[in-house]
C-alpha positions as CSV (number, residue, x, y, z in Angstrom):
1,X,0.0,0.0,0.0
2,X,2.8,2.5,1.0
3,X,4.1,1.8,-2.4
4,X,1.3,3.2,-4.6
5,X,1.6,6.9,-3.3
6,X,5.3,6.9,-4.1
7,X,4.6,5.9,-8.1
8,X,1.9,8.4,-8.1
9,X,4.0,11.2,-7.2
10,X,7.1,10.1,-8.9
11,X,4.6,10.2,-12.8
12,X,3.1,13.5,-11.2
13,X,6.6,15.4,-11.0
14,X,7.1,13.4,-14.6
15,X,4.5,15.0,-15.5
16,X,5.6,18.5,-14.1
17,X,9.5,18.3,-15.6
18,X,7.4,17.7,-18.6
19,X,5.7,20.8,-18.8
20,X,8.5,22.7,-18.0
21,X,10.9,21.7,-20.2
22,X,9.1,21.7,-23.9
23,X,12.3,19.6,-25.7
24,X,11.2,16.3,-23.5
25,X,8.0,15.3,-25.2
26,X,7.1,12.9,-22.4
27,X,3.5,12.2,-21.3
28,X,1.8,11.1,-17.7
29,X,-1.4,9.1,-18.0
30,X,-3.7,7.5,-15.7
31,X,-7.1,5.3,-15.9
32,X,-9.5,4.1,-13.5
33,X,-12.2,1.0,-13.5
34,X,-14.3,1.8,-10.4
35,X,-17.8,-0.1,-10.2
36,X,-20.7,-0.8,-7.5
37,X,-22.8,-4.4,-8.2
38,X,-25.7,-5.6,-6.8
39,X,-26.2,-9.8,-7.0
40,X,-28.9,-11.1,-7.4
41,X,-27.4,-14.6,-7.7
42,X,-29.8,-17.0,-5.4
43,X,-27.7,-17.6,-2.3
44,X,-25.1,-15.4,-3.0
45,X,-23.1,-14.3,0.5
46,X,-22.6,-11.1,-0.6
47,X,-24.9,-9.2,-2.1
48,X,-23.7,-5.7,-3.2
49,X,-20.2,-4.2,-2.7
50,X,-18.8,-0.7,-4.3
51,X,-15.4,-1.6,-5.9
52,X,-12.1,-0.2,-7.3
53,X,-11.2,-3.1,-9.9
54,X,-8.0,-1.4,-11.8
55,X,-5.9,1.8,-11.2
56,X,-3.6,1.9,-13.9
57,X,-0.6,4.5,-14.2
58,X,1.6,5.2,-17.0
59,X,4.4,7.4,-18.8
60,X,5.5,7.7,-22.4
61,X,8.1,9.2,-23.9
62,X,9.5,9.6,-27.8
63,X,13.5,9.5,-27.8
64,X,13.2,10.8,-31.8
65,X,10.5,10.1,-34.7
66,X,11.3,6.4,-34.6
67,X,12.0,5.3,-31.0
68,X,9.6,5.7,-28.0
69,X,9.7,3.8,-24.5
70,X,6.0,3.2,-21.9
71,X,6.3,2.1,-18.3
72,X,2.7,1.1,-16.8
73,X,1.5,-0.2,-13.6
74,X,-1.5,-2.6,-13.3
75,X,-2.8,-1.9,-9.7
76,X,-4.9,-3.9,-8.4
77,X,-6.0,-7.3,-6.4
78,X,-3.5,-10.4,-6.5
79,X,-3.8,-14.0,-5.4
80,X,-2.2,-13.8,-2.0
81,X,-5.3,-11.6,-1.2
82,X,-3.9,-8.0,-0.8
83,X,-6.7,-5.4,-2.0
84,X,-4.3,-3.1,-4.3
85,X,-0.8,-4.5,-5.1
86,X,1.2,-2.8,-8.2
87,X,2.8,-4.7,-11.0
88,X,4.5,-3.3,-14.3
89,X,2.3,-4.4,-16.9
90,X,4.1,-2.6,-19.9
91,X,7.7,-1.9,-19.7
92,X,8.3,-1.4,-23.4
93,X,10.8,0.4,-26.0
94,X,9.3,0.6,-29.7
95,X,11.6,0.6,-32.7
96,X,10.0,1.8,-36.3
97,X,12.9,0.4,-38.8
98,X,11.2,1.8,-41.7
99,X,7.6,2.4,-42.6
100,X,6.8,-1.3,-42.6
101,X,8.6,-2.8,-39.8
102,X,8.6,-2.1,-35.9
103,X,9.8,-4.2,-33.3
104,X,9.2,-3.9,-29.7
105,X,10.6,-5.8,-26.7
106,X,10.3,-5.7,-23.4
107,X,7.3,-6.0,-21.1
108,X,5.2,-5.8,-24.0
109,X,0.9,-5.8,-25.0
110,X,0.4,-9.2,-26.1
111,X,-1.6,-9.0,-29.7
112,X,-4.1,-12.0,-29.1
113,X,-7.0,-9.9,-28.2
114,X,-5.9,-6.5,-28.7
115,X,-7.9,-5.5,-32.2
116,X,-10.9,-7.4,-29.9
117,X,-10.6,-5.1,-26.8
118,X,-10.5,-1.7,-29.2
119,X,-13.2,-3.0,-31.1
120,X,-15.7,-4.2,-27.9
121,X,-14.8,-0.8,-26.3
122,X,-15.8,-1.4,-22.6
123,X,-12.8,-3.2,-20.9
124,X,-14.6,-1.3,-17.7
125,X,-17.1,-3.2,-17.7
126,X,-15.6,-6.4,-18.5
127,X,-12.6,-8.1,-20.3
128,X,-13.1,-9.7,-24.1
129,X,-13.6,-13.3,-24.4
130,X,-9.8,-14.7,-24.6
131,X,-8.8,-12.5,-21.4
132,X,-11.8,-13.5,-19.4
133,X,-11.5,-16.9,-20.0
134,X,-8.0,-16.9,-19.4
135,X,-6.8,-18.0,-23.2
136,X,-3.6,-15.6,-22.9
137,X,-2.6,-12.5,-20.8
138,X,-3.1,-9.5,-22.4
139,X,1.5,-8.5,-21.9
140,X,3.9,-10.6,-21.4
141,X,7.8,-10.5,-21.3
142,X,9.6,-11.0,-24.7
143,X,9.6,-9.4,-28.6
144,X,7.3,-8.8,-31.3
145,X,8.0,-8.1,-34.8
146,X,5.5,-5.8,-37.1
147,X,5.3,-6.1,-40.6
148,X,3.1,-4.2,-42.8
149,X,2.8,-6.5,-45.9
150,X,0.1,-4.4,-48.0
151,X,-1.7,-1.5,-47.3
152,X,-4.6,-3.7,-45.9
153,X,-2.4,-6.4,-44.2
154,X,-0.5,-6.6,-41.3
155,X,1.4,-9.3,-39.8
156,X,2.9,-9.6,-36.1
157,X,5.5,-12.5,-35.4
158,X,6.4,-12.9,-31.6
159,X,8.2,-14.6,-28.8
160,X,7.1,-14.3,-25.1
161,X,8.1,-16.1,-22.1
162,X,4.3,-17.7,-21.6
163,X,3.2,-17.2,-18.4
164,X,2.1,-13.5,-18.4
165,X,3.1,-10.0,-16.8
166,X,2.6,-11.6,-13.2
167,X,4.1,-14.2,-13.5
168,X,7.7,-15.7,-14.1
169,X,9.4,-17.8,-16.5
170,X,8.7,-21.2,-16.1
171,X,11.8,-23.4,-15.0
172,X,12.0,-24.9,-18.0
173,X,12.7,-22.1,-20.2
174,X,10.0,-22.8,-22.7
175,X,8.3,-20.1,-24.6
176,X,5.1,-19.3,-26.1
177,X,5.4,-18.4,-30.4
178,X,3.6,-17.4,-32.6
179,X,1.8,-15.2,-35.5
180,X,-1.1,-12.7,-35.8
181,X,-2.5,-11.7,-39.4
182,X,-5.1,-8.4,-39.7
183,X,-6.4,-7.6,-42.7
184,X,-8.5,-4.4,-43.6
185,X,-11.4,-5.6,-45.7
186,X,-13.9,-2.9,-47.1
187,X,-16.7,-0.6,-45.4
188,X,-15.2,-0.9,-42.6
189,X,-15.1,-4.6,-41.9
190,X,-11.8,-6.5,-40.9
191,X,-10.5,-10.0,-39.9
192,X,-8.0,-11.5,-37.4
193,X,-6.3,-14.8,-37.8
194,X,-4.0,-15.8,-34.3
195,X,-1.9,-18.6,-33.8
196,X,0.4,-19.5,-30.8
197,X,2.1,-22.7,-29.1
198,X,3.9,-23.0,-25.9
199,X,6.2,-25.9,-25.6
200,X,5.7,-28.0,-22.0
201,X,7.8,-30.4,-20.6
202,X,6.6,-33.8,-20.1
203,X,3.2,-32.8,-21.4
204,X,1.7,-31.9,-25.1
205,X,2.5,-27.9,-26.0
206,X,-0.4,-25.6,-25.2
207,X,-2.1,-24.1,-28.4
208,X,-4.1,-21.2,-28.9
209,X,-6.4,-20.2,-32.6
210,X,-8.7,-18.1,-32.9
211,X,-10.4,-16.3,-36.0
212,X,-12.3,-12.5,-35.9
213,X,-14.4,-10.7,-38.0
214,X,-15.4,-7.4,-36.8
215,X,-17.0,-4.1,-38.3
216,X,-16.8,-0.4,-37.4
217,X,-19.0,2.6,-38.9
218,X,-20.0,6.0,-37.4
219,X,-22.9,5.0,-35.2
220,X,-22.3,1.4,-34.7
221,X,-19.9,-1.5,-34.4
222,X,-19.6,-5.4,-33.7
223,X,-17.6,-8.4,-33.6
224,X,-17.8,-12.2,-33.9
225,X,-14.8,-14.3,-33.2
226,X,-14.2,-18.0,-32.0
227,X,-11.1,-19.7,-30.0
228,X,-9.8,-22.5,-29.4
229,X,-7.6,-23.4,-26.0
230,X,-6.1,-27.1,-26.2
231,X,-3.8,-29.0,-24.0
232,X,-4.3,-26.5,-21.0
233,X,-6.6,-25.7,-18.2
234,X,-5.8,-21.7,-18.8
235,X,-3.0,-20.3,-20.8
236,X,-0.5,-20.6,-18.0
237,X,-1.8,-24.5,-16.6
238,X,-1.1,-27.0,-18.7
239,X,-2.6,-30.5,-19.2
240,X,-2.7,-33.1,-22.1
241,X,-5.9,-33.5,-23.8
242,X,-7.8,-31.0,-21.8
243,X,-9.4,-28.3,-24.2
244,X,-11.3,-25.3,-24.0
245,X,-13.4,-23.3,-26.6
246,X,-16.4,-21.4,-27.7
247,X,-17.4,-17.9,-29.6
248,X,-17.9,-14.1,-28.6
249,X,-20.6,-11.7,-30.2
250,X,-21.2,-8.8,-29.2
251,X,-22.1,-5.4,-30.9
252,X,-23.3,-1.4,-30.1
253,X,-25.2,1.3,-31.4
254,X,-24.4,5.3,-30.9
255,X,-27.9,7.2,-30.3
256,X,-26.5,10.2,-30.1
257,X,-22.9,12.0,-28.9
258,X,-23.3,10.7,-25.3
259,X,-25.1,7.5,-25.3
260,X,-25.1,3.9,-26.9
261,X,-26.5,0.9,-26.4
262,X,-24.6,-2.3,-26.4
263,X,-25.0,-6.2,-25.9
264,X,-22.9,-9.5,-26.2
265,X,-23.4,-13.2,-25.9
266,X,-20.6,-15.8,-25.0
267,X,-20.4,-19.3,-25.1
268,X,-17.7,-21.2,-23.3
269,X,-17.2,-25.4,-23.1
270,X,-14.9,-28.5,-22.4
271,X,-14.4,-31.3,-24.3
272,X,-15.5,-34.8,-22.7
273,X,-12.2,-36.9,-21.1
274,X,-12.4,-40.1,-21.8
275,X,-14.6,-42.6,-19.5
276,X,-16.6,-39.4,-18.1
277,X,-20.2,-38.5,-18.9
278,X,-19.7,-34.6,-18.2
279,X,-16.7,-32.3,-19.5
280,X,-13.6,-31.5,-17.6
281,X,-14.8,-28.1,-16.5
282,X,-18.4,-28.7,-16.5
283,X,-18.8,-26.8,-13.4
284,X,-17.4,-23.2,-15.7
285,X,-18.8,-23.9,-18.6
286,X,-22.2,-22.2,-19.9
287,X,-22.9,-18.8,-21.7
288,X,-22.5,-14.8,-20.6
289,X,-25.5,-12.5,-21.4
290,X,-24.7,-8.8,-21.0
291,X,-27.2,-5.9,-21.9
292,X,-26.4,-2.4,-21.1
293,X,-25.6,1.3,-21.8
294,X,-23.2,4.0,-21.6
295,X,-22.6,7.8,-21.3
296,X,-20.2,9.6,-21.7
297,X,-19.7,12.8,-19.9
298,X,-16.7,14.5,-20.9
299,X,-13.6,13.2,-22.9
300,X,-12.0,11.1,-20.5
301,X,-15.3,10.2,-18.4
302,X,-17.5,7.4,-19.2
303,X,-20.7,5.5,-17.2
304,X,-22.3,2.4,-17.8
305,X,-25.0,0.9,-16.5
306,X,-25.3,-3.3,-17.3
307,X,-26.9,-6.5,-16.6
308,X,-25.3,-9.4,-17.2
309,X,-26.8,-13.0,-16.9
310,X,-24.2,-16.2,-16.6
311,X,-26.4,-19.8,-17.5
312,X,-24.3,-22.9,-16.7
313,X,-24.1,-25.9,-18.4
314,X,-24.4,-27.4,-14.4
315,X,-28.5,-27.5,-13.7
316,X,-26.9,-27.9,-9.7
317,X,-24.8,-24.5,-9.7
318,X,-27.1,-20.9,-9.8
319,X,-26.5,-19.0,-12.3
320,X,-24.9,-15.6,-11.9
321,X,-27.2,-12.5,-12.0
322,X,-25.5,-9.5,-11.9
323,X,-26.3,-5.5,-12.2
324,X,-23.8,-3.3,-12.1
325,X,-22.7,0.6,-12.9
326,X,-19.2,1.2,-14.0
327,X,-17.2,4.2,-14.5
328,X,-13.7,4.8,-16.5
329,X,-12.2,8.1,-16.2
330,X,-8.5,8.6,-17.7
331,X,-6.3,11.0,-19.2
C-alpha cells in the first residue's frame, strides 16, 4: 500500500518536468475502472459491494521520430489476497525500422485480443472473451515483430516467455510463439487470424487459434470471433488433452454524442475426457448475457449501466445475476 503513493508522485513530478521543459515530449497518464454491483445470484453471501477493480498508471516518452519507451502499472488485487498491489504491466521500447517494420521488446501488449478489446470498447465493464476466459494475458515478457505486408495487411510474429506480466518464466525455459495476421477488408469490416504454441515439458505444448471478423462505422460497431484453447486448463496450466473453446458476439449502437446501447453473448465449453459423462470443466462452462448502456460525460469520463446474466451448463450450480454501474475516467 505505501508503495502506490510513491509511483503516483514520482509520474506527477514526470509529469511537471514535462511541462516545464518543452524539448522532452514525455507524457503522464492514468485510468481508473471503479464499479458498484448488486447480486442477485440465489444464495449469493454477498450481495452488493462498491469496488475499485484497476488503477492503472503510466508514462510515455519519444526519444526521436522512430523510437519511444512506456512504463505502466496494473494496480490492483492479486492471489495472496492484498486489495491493491502494483505490478509493471508494460515496460516497453518501440523501434519503427522503416515504414513497414517495428519491433518492440520488453514487457510488451500481447496481440491475441488486442484489435478485440479496441473493437468491444468497454474493458470497464468487463474483459473480451480470450482475457476472461483466461486463453492468454493480455502483456507478457519478450519481442514482437510488425510487418506491414500491404496496405490492408499486417502481420505480427512474436516470442514471449508464456506465463504472463505476473508471472515468471517457467523453469524450464520454454516459450510461447507465434503469429497474428489483420487484414483491412472494405466498409469498414476486418478479420484476425491468431496462432500460438507453448512448448511444455513432459506434457503436449499448449495451443491457442482463434479467428475474428469485426466491423466499425460511425454510429455502430460489432464483432464475432471463435477460439480454441487445447492441451491446457488456462493459458498458463497445462494439461494433455484437456481443451477449451467457444465464440464471442457482441455489438453497439451510438444514439447520439453521449449514449449507446450495447449487448454481447458468449459461449464457453470443455471437451468430454475419456470414460466421463460430463466435461472437464463442466462446473465453468455455460454462456454470458450482457445488456447495457453507456454515457459519456466529458472526454475522458464514461458510465455504464449493465446487466449481465451467466447460465451454466451445471442444472446444480445458480446462475450468476448480476447489475452493475461502472465508470472509467482517464487521461
Amino acid at each position: 500500500m505505501k508503495k502506490i503513493p510513491l509511483l503516483m508522485a514520482l509520474f506527477c513530478s514526470l509529469g511537471v518536468y514535462c511541462q516545464d521543459n518543452v524539448q522532452n515530449p514525455g507524457k503522464p497518464s492514468f485510468k481508473v475502472f471503479w464499479n458498484y454491483k448488486s447480486d442477485f445470484t440465489k444464495d449469493i453471501a454477498k450481495k452488493s459491494a462498491f469496488e475499485l477493480k484497476r488503477v492503472y498508471l503510466g508514462y510515455s516518452y519519444k526519444f526521436d521520430e522512430n523510437i519511444s519507451g512506456k512504463i505502466t502499472y496494473d494496480i490492483g488485487t492479486n492471489s495472496g489476497g492484498s486489495a491493491y498491489t502494483a505490478y509493471v504491466k508494460i515496460a516497453a521500447l518501440d523501434w519503427k525500422l522503416n515504414s513497414k517494420i517495428k519491433l518492440s521488446l520488453g514487457l510488451i501488449g500481447n496481440k491475441q485480443f488486442n484489435d478485440q478489446k479496441d473493437l468491444w470498447g468497454y474493458r470497464y465493464v468487463i474483459k473480451t472473451f480470450q482475457n476472461e476466459y483466461k486463453f492468454g494475458a493480455s502483456a507478457d515478457l519478450g519481442i514482437n515483430s510488425e510487418f506491414v505486408i500491404s496496405s490492408n495487411l499486417k502481420m505480427n510474429l512474436f516470442m514471449f516467455n508464456g506465463e504472463g506480466y505476473k508471472n515468471l518464466q517457467d523453469k524450464d525455459g520454454n516459450h510461447r510463439t507465434g503469429i497474428s495476421l489483420l487484414y483491412a477488408l472494405p466498409k469498414g469490416f476486418e478479420a484476425k487470424f491468431y496462432y500460438d504454441s507453448h512448448p511444455i515439458t513432459g506434457t503436449d505444448p499448449i495451443s491457442n487459434t482463434s479467428l475474428f471478423l469485426g466491423y466499425k462505422g460511425a454510429d455502430s460497431r460489432f464483432g464475432i470471433e471463435y477460439s480454441e484453447l487445447n492441451n491446457a486448463r488456462t493459458y498458463k496450466s497445462s494439461e494433455t488433452d484437456h481443451n477449451r473453446g467457444g465464440f464471442s458476439f457482441y455489438g453497439s449502437k451510438k444514439i447520439n454524442s453521449k449514449y449507446e446501447l450495447f449487448a454481447r453473448y458468449d459461449q464457453i465449453s470443455s471437451n468430454i475426457l475419456q470414460g466421463e459423462s460430463n466435461s472437464w470443466n463442466y462446473n465453468n462452462d455455460g454462456s454470458l448475457v450482457i445488456l447495457g448502456t453507456q454515457y459519456q460525460a466529458v472526454k475522458g469520463v464514461k458510465l455504464n449501466l449493465n446487466y449481465r446474466l451467466f447460465k451454466h451448463d451445471s442444472s446444480i450450480i445458480n446462475n450468476k445475476s448480476i447489475l452493475s454501474l461502472n465508470a472509467e475516467f482517464k487521461i
